[in-house]
C-alpha positions as CSV (number, residue, x, y, z in Angstrom):
1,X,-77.5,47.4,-4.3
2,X,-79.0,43.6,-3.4
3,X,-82.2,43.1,-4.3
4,X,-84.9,42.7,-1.5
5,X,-86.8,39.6,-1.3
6,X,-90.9,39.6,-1.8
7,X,-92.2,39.5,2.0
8,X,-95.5,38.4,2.9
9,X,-97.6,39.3,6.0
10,X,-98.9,36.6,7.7
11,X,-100.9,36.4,10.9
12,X,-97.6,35.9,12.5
13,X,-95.4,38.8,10.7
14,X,-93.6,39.2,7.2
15,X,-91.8,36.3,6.1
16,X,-90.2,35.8,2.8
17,X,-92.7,35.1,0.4
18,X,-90.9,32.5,-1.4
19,X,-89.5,30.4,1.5
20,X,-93.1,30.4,2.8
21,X,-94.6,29.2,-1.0
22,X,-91.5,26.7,-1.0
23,X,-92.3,25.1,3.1
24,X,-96.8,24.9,2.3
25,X,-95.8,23.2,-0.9
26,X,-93.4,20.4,1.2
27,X,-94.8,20.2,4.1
28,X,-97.1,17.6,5.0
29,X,-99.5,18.4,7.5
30,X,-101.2,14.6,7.6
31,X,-98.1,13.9,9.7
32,X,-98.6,16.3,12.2
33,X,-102.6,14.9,12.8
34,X,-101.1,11.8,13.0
35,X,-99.6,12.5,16.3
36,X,-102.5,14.1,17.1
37,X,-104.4,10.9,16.6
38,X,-101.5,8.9,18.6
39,X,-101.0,11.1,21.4
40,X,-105.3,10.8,21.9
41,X,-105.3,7.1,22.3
42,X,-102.5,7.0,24.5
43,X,-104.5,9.6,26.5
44,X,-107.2,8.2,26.5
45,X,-105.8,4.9,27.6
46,X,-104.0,6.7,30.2
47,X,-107.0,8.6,31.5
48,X,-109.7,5.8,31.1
49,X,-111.5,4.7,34.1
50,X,-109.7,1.6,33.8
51,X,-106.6,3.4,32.3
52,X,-103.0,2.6,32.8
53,X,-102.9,4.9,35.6
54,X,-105.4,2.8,37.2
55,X,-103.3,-0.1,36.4
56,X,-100.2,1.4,38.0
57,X,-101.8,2.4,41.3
58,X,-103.3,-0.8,42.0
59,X,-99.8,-2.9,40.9
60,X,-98.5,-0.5,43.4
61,X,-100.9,-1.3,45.9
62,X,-100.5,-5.0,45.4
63,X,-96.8,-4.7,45.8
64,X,-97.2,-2.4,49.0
65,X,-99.5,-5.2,50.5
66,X,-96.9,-7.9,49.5
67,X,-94.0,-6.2,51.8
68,X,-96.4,-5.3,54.6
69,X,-97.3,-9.0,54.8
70,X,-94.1,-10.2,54.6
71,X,-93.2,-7.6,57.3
72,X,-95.9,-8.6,59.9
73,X,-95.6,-12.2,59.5
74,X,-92.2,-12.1,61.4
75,X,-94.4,-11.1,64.4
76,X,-97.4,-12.6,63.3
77,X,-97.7,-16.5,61.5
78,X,-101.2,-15.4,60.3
79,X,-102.8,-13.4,57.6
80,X,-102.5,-9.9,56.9
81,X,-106.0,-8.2,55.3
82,X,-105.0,-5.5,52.9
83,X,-108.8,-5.1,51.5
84,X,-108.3,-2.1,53.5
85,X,-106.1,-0.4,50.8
86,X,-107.3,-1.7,47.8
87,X,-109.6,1.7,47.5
88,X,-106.4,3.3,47.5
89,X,-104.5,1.7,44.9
């Protein structure tokens, strides 16, 4: 007959005792809120009001105006206004 190992109940069901005392006295949780930390400034730098989101959309709009103006000016020699998309992008 093989002994049984020591199980523990955790909020989360039995585990084996001794595997679970070996990983909480390796494992280094610091690490983990870390990320935590690193994924909230990229978020927030994403998200901002003047965000890299932000940034994208109006690089996007820039570039958008850039074709249509290069477009148009086969028909038309003079300016093309795209003031009218920059609240878009």
């Amino acid at each position: 007959m093989s002994a049984r190992a020591a199980v523990t109940t955790t909020p989360y069901g039995e585990v084996d005792a001794a595997a679970l005392d070996g990983l909480q006295s390796r494992y280094d949780t610091t690490r983990v809120l870390d990320a935590v930390d690193t994924l909230d400034e990229l978020r927030t730098g994403l998200d901002g009001p003047e965000g890299l989101r932000d940034d994208l959309l109006r690089l996007h709009g820039r570039r958008a105006c850039t074709r249509q103006r290069r477009e148009l000016r086969g028909n038309n020699p003079g300016r093309v206004d795209c003031r009218a998309n920059r609240g878009r992008a």
